[in-house]
C-alpha positions as CSV (number, residue, x, y, z in Angstrom):
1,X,3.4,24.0,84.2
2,X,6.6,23.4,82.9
3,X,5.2,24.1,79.1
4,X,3.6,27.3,80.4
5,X,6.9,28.1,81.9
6,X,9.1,27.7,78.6
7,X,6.4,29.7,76.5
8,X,6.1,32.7,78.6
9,X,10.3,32.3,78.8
10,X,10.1,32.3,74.8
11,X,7.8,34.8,74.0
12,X,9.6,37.4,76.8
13,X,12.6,36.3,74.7
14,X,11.2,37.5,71.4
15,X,8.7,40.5,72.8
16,X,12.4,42.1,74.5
17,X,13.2,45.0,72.9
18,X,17.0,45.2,74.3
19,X,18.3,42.7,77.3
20,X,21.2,44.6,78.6
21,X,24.6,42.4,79.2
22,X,23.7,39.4,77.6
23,X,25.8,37.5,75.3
24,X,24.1,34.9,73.0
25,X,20.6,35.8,72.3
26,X,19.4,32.5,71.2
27,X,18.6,30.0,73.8
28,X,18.6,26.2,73.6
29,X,15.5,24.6,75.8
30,X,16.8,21.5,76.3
31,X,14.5,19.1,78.5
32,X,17.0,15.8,77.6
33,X,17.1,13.2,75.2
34,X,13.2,12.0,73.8
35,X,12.9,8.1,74.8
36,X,11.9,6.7,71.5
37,X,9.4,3.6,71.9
38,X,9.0,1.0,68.8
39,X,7.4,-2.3,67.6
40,X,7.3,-3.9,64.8
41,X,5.2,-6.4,63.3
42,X,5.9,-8.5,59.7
43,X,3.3,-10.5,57.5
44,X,3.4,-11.5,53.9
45,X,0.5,-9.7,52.2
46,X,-1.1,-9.5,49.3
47,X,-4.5,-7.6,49.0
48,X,-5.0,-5.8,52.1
49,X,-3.8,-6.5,55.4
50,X,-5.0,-4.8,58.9
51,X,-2.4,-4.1,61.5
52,X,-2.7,-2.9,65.1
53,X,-1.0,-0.1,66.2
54,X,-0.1,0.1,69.9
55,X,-1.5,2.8,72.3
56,X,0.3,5.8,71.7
57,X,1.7,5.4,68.4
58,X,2.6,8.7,66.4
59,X,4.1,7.7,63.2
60,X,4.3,4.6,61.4
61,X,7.3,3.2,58.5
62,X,6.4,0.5,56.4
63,X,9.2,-1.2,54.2
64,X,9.8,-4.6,52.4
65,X,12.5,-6.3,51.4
66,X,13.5,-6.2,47.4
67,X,10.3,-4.7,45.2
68,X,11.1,-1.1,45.3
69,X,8.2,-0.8,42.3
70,X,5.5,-1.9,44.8
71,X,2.3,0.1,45.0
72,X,1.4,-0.2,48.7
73,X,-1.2,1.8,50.0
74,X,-1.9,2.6,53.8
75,X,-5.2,4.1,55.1
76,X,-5.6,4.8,58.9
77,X,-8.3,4.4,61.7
78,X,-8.9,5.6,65.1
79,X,-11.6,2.9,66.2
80,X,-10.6,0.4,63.9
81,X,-13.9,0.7,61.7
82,X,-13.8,3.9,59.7
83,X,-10.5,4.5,57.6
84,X,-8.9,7.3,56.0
85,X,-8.6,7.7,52.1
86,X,-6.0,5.7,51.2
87,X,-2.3,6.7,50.3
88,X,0.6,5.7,48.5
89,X,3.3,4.9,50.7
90,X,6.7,6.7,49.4
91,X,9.7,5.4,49.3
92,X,12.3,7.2,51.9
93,X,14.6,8.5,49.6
94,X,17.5,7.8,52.4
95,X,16.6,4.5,52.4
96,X,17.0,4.1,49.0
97,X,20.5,5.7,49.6
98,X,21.2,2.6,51.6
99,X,21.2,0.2,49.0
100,X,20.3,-3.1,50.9
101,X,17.7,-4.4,49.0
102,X,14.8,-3.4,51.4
103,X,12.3,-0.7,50.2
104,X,11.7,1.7,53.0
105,X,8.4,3.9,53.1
106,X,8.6,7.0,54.3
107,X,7.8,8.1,58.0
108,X,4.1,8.5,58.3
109,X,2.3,10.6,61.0
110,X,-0.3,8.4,62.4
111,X,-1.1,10.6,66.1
112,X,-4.7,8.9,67.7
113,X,-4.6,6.2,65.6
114,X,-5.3,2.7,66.4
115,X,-5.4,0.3,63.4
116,X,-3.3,0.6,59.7
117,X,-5.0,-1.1,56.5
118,X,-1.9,-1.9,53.8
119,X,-3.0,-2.7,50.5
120,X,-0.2,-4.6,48.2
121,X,-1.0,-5.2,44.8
122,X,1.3,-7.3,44.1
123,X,2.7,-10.4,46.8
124,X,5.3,-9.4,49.3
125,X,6.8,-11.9,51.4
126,X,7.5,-9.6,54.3
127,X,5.8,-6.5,54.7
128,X,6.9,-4.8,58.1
129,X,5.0,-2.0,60.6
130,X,6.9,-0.2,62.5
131,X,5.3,1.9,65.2
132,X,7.1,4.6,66.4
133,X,6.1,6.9,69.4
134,X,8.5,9.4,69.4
135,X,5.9,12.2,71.7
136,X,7.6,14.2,73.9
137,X,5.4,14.4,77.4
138,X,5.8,18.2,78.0
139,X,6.5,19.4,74.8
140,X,9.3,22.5,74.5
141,X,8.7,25.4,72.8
142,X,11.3,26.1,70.3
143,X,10.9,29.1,69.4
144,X,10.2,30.7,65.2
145,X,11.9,30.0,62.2
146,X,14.7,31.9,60.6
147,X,13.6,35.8,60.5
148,X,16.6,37.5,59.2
149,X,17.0,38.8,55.7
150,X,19.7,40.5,53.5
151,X,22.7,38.9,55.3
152,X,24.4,35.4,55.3
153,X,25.1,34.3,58.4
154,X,23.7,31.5,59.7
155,X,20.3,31.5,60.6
156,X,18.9,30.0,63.9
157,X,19.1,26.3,64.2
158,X,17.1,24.3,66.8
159,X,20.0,21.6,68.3
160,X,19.9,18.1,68.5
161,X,19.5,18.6,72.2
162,X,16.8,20.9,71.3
163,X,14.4,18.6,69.4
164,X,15.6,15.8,71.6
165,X,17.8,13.7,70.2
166,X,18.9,10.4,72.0
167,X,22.2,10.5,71.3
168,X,22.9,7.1,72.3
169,X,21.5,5.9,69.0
170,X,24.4,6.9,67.7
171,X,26.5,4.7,69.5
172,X,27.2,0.8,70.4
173,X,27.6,-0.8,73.5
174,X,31.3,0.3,73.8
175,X,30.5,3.5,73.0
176,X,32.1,3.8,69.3
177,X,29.8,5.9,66.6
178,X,28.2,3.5,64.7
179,X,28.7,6.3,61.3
180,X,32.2,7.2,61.7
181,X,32.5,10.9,60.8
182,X,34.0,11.9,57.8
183,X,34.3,15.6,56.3
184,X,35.0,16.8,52.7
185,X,35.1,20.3,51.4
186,X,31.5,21.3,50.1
187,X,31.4,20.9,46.4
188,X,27.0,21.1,45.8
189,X,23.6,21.8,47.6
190,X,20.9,19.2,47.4
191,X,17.3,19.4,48.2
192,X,14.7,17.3,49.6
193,X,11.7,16.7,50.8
194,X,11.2,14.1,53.5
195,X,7.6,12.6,52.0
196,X,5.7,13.1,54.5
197,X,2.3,14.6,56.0
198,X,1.6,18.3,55.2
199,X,0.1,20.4,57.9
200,X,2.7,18.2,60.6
201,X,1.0,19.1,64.5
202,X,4.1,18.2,65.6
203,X,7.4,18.3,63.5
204,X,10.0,17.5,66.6
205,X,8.3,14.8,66.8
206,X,8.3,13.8,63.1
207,X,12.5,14.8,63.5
208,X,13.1,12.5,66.1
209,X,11.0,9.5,64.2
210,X,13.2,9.8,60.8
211,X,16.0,9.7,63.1
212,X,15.3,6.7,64.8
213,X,14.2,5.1,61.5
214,X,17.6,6.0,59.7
215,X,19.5,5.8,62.5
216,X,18.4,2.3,63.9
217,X,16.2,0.9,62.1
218,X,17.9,1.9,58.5
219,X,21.4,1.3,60.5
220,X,22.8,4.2,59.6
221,X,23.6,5.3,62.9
222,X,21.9,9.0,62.5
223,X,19.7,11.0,60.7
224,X,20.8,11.2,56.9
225,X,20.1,15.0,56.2
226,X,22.6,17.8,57.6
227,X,19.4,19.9,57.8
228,X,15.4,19.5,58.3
229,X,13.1,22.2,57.9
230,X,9.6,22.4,59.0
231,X,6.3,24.5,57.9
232,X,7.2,27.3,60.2
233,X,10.4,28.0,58.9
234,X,12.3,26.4,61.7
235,X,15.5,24.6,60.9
236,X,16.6,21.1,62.6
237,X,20.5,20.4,63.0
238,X,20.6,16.7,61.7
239,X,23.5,14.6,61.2
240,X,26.0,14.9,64.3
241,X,29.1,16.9,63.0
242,X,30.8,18.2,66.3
243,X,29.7,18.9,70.0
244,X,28.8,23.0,69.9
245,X,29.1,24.9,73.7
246,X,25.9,26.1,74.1
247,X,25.2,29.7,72.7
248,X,26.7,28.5,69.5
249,X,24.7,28.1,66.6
250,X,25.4,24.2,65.6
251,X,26.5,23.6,61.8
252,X,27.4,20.7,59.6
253,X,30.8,22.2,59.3
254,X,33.7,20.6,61.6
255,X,36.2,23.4,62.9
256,X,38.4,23.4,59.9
257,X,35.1,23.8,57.6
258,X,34.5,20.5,56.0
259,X,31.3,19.2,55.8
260,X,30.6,16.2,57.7
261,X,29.2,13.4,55.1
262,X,25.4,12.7,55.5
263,X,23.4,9.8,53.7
264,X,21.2,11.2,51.5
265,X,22.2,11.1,48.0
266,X,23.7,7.7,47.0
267,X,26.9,7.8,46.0
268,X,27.4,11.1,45.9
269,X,27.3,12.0,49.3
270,X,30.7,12.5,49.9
271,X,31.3,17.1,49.9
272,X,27.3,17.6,49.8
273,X,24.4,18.7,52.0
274,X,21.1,17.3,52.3
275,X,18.5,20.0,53.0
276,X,15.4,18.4,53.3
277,X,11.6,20.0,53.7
278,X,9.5,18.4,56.0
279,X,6.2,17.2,54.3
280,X,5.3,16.3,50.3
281,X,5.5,18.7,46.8
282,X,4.5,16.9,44.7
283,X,1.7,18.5,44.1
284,X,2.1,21.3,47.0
285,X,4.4,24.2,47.3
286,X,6.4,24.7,50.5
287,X,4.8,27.4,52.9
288,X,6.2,30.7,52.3
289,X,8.0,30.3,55.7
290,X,9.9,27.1,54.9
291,X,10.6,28.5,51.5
292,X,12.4,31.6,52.7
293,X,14.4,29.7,55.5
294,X,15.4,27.1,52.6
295,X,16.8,30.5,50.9
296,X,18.5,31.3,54.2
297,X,20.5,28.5,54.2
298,X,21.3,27.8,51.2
299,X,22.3,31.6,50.9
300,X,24.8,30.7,54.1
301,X,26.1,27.7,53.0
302,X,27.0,28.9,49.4
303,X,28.7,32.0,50.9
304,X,30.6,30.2,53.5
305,X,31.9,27.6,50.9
306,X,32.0,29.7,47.6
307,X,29.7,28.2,45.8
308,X,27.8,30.0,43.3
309,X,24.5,29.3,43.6
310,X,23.0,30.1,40.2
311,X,26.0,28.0,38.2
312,X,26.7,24.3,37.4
313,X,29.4,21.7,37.2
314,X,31.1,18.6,37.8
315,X,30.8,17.6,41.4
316,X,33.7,14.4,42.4
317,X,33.0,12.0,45.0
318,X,36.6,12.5,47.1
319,X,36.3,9.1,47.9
320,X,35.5,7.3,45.0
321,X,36.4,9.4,41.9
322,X,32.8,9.2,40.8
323,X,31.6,12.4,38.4
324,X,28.0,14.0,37.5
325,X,27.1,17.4,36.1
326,X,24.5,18.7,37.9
327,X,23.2,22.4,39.1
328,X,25.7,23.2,42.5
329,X,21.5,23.8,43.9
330,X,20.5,20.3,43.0
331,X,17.4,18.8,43.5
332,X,17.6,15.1,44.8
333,X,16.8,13.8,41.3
334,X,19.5,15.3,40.1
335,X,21.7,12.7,41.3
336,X,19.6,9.8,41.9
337,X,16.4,8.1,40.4
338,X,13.3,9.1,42.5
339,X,10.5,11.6,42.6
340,X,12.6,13.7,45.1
341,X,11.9,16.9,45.8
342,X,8.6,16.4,44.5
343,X,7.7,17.7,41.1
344,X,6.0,21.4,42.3
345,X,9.1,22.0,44.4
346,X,11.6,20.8,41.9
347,X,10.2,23.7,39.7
348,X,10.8,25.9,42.2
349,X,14.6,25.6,42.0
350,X,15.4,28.1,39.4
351,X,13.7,31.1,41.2
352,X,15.5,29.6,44.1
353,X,18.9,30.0,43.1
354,X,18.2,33.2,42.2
355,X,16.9,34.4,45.4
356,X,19.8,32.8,46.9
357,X,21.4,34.8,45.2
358,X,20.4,37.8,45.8
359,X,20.7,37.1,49.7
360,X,24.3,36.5,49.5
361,X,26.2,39.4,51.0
362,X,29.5,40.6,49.2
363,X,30.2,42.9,51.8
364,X,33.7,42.3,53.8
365,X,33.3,41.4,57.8
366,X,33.1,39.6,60.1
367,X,30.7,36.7,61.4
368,X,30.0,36.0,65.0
369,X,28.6,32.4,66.5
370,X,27.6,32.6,68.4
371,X,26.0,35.8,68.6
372,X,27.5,38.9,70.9
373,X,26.2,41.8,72.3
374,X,26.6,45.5,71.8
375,X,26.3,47.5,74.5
376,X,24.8,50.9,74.1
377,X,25.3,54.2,76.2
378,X,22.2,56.4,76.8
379,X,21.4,58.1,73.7
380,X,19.4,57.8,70.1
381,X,20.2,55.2,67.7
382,X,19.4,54.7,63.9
383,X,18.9,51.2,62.3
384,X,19.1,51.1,58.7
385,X,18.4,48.2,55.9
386,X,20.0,48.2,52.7
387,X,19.9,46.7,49.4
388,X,22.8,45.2,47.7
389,X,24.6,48.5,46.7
390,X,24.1,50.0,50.1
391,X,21.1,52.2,49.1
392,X,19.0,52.6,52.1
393,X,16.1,50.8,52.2
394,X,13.7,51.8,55.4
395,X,15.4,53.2,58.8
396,X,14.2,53.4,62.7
397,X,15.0,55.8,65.3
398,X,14.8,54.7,69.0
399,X,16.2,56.3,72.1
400,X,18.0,54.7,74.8
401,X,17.5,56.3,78.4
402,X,20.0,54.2,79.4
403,X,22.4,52.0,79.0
404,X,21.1,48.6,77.3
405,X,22.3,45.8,74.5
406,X,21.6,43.8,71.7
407,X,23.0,40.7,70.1
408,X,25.0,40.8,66.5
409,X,25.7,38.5,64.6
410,X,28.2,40.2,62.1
411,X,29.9,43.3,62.1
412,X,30.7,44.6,57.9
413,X,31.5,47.6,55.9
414,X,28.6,48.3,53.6
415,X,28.8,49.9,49.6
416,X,28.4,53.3,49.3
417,X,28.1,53.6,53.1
418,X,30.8,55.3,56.2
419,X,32.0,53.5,59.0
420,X,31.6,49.7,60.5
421,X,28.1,48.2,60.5
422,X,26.6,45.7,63.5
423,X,23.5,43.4,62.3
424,X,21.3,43.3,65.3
425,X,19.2,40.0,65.0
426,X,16.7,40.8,68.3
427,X,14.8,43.4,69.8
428,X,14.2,46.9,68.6
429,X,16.4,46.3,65.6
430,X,16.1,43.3,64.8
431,X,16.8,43.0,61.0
432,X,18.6,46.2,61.1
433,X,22.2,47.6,60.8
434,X,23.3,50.0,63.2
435,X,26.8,52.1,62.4
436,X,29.3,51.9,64.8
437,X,30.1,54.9,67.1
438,X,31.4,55.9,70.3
439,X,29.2,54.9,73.0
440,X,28.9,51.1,71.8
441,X,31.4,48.6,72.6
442,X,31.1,44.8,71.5
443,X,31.0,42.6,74.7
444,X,30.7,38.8,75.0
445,X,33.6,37.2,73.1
446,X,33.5,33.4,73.1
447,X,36.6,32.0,75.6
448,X,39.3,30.4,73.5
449,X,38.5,26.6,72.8
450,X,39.5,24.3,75.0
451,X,42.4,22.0,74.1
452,X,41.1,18.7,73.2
453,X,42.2,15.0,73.1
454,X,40.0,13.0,70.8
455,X,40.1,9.2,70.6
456,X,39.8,7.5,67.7
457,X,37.8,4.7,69.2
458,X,36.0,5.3,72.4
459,X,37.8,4.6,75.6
460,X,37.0,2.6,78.8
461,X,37.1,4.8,82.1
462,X,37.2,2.9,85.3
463,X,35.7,4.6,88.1
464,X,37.0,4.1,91.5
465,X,33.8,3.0,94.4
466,X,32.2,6.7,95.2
467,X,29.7,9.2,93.8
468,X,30.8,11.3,90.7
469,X,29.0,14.3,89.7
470,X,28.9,15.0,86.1
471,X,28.1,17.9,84.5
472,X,27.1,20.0,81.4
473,X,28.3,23.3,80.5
474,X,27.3,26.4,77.9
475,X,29.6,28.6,75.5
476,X,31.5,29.8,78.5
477,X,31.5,26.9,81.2
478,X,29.0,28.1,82.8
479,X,26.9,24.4,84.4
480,X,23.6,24.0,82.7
481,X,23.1,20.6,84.4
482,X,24.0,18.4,87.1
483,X,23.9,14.7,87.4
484,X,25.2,12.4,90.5
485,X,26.1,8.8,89.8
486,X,27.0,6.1,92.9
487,X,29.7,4.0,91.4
488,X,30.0,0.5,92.9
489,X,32.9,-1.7,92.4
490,X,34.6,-2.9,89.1
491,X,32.4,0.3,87.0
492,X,33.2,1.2,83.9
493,X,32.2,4.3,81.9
494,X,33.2,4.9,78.1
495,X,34.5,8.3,77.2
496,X,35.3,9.4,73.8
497,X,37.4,12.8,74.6
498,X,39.6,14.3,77.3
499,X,39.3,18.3,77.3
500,X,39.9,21.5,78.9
501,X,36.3,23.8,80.0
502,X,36.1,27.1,79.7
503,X,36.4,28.8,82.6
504,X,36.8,24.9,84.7
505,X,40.3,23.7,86.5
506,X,41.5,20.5,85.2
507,X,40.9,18.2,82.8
508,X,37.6,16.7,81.9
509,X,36.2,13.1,80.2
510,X,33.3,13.2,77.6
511,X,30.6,10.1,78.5
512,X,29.0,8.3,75.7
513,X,27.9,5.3,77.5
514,X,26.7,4.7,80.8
515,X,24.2,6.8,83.8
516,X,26.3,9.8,82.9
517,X,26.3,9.7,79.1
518,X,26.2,13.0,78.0
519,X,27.9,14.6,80.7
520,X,31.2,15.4,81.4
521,X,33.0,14.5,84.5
522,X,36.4,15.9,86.0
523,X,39.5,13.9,85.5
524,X,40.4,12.7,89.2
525,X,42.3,10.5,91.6
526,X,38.8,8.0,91.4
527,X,39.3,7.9,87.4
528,X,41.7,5.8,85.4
529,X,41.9,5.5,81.1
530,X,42.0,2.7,79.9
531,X,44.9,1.9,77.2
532,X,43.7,1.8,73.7
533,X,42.2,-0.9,72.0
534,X,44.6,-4.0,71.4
535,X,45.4,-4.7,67.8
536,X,42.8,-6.9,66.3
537,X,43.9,-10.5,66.1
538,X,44.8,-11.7,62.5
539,X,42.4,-14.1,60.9
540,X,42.9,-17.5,61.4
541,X,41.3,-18.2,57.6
542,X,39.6,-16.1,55.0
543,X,37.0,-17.2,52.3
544,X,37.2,-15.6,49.1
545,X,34.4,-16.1,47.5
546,X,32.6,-16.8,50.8
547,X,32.0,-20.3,51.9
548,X,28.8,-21.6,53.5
549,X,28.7,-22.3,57.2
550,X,26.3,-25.3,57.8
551,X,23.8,-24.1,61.3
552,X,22.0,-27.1,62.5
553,X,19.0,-26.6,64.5
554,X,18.8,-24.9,67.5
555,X,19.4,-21.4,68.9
556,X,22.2,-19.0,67.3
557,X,23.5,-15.6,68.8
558,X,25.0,-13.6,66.3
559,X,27.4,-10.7,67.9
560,X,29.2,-7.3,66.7
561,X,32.0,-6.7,68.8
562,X,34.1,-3.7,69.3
563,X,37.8,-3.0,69.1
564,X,38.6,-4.1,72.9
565,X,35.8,-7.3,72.2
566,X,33.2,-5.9,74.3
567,X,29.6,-7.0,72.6
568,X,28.1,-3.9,70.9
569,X,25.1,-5.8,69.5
570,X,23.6,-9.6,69.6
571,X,21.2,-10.8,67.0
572,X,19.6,-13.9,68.4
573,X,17.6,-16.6,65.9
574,X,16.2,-20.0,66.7
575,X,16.9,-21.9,63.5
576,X,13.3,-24.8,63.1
577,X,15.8,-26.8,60.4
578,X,19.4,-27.0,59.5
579,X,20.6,-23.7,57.8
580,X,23.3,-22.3,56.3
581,X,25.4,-18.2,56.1
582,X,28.0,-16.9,53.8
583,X,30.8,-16.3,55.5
584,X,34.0,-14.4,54.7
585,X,36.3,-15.1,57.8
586,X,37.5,-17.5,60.5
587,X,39.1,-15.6,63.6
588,X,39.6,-15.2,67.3
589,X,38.0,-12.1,69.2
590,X,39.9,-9.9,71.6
591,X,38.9,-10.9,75.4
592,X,36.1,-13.5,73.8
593,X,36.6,-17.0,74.0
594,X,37.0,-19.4,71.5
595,X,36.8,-19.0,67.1
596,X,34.3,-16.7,65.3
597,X,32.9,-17.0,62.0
598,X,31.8,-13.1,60.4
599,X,28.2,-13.7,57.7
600,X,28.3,-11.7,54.7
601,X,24.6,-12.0,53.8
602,X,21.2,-13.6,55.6
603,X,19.9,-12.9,59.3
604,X,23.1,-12.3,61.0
605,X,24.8,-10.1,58.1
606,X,27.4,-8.1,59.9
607,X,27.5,-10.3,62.9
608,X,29.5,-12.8,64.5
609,X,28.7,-16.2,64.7
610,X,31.3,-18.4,67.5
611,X,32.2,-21.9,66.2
612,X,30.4,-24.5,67.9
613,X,29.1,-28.5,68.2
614,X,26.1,-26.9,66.1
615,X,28.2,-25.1,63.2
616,X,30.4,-27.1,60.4
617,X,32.3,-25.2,57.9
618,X,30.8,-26.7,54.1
619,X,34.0,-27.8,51.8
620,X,34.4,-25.4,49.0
């Protein structure tokens, strides 16, 4: 019901010819975060090697640790008797980004399957399944690609919200990012392809598993690319840059126009975006579709940033002073040694630029986003379409018996042309410029941004015994959804940001942890911020090189804490023999107990391991 509902709402969207008095035209279905279930299962192999898949599986990642020259095939069965033709398992060219030693395959769809055969020809020590099920129960419809032409704006993007990202992947238990944000001016365009299946029944679903496999399994902390794009032409916001109001159209850009850094090019990730196709070309060309909303962004981004998309140069990493000359449209092998974007598509680059080219618009004006409306008396209209030079192109008549709208999304003078000029991106004229005149005024300006107070580290938020209604809100603070939460004694909620709402009284806290995450909930008499996060204790010894910690048996519980010593993530291993970690650190833990060693390498890399009866520090 709830499908059928969404679809007839979408298609009514897109079969309107004018909606009088909206503002933004594009609507963001968001049914809540997808719950992403995963197992995993690890055997040494060599030869072939059949693993279950659990009930409901819809994609499957295979990686290794070390051997990133492995050929490792997978073929798939639904009863567990026939198989598919084999394939190569690609290597996720994020996870080779990562540099940790591990080979990651890519994502793999595996929908109705029931049993994986992996073929190594050479011995791997640990080859691991993971099974993903990433389905959404009543799929949303969201919507058509990109269909505008001839202008660089942005083009629609489905939100994170949208394809259903769980956001709490991105943070720990305290509610801190796990990728801290960082933003750069935008130096070069890179582009990818994600390795997977062609012909994808369902790419949100495919989004949401390369999301969970950078961000979690990967331990990233989010998806890698700033961009996905499917078959259809329809673009996925990836890595988190900012929270957009509804009704905006969400970018990689942070208000002041850097580029939030993504994880897709080693080294050189630092000032670039990662647009990546969904699907393999290597041997395939991308659909027509996905080709020409590739073109659309690329034709955006280059314009917004000043990048000219048929030159070349030096690009700098800003953080580490590293240089290469490459194409400012790059193909991922351009920077780093893989197959990436996939031979057929990596030829495809030099016709590319120049279409990209050609797309960019010259003309002065003015951008909206999101979107507002123009509101039309009673009366006849003519839309036009231009080239370049502001020769017309084709035009269309159509008269209003009464008053109506239409969203814009950029108001310009055009060459060789009188007047102002609206883009209308829906209805009648959708794809055509209409001159301004009197009879049309420009409704649906976006309220003033809130001010906001962003913490550096997220904050705890005590909440007084009572029920707390949180909230979410669109472009102009309008509630889009409602949650109630009882709070018992001594509860605690983690906010990241205080702000100001459009068109709300008083002051509001962000939740990233907790029954409200995700919501916003007023500042009140029941709420009370927690100071910021003590200074961290100085260590009590360091070890440089690293010295060995000696484990004897028994049961270990390696920790990550964060700044105010609350646990963000446990790594538990029951040790057979005596063992031994690297580590690089003695020290004591804010609000824990006792002395910590932190291990540089092995099982509990990253974690915390508290001195005990069971640990002795080797001599050096």
């Amino acid at each position: 019901m709830l499908r059928s509902r969404l679809a007839r709402a979408v298609s009514a969207l897109i079969a309107a010819a004018l909606v009088a008095g909206i503002a933004p035209a594009v609507p963001d279905l968001a049914l809540g975060p997808v719950a992403i279930s995963s197992s995993e299962t690890t055997l040494a192999i060599h030869g072939s090697q059949d693993f279950a898949l659990p009930p409901g599986t819809t994609h499957v990642a295979i990686h290794w640790p070390g051997h990133p020259d492995a050929t490792v095939t997978a073929a798939f069965s639904a009863d567990g008797r026939a198989f598919s033709e084999a394939e190569t398992v690609e290597l996720d060219e994020v996870g080779e980004a990562r540099g940790d030693g591990e080979s990651y395959g890519s994502v793999m769809g595996a929908d109705g399957m029931r049993m994986v055969r992996i073929h190594a020809l050479q011995p791997l020590s640990a080859l691991s399944v993971l099974s993903l099920n990433t389905a959404r129960s009543d799929a949303a419809v969201i919507g058509l690609g990109a269909r505008t032409a001839g202008v660089t704006t942005i083009p629609g993007i489905i939100s994170r919200s949208a394809w259903g990202a769980d956001e709490s992947l991105r943070f720990d238990g305290a509610g801190d990012e796990l990728w801290e944000r960082e933003y750069y001016p935008l130096q070069k365009l890179v582009v990818h392809h994600t390795a997977g299946r062609n012909s994808d029944p369902d790419p949100a679903a495919t989004v949401r598993a390369i999301y969970y496999y950078h961000a979690v399994k990967q331990g990233w902390g989010d998806i890698g690319y700033q961009y996905l794009i499917d078959e259809a032409g329809r673009v996925y916001e990836g890595r988190h840059s900012r929270d957009y109001w509804r009704g905006a159209i969400p970018t990689s850009d942070n208000p002041a126009g850097l580029v939030v850094t993504g994880g897709q090019a080693r080294l050189y990730n630092s000032g670039n975006m990662g647009i990546a196709l969904l699907g393999t070309f290597t041997s395939q060309a991308p659909t027509a579709a996905a080709r020409a909303s590739l073109v659309k962004m690329l034709a955006w981004a280059a314009a917004t940033h000043g990048i000219n998309p048929t030159g070349s140069g030096t690009y700098v990493n800003p953080v580490t002073g590293l240089t290469r000359k490459t194409p400012n449209i790059a193909g991922h092998r351009d920077y780093n040694a893989t197959g990436c974007p996939g031979g057929t598509l990596y030829s495809l680059l030099p016709a590319i630029r120049k279409e990209v080219a050609s797309q960019i618009n010259p003309w002065p004006g003015q951008a909206y986003n999101p979107a507002r409306t123009i509101t039309f008396a009673a009366g006849t209209y003519v839309g036009r379409r231009f080239s370049a030079t502001g020769s017309i192109i084709s035009s269309k008549s159509y008269t209003l018996t009464k008053a109506s709208g239409a969203p814009t999304n950029q108001r310009s003078s055009v060459p060789n042309q009188t007047g102002n000029w609206y883009y209308v991106t829906a209805g009648v004229w959708a794809g055509y410029w209409i001159r301004e005149a009197p009879g049309m005024t420009l409704s649906g300006d976006v309220p003033a941004p809130p001010p906001v107070e962003v913490f550096d580290t997220a904050r705890p938020l005590s909440l007084a015994p009572g029920t707390y209604l949180g909230r979410k809100f669109n472009t102009y603070g309008v509630v889009t959804a409602s949650k109630s939460y009882e709070a018992g004694s001594g509860a605690v909620a983690w906010t990241t940001q205080m702000s100001g709402i459009p068109r709300q009284g008083g002051s509001w806290y962000y939740i990233t942890v907790g029954p409200l995450e995700g919501y916003w909930i007023p500042a009140s008499a029941g709420t009370s911020l927690g100071d910021p996060p003590p200074p961290a204790p100085p260590p009590l010894a360091t070890y440089d090189p690293p010295r060995k910690l000696v484990l004897a048996p028994g049961k270990y519980v390696g920790r990550r804490f964060s700044q105010y010593g609350v646990t963000a993530a446990t790594k538990t291993y029951i040790l057979a023999a005596a063992s031994s970690a690297p580590v690089s650190m003695k020290s004591t833990i804010v609000n824990q107990s006792g002395a910590w060693y932190f291990v540089t390498a092995g099982v509990w890399e990253g974690y915390w391991i508290k001195e005990s009866t069971g640990t002795t520090l080797a001599p050096p």
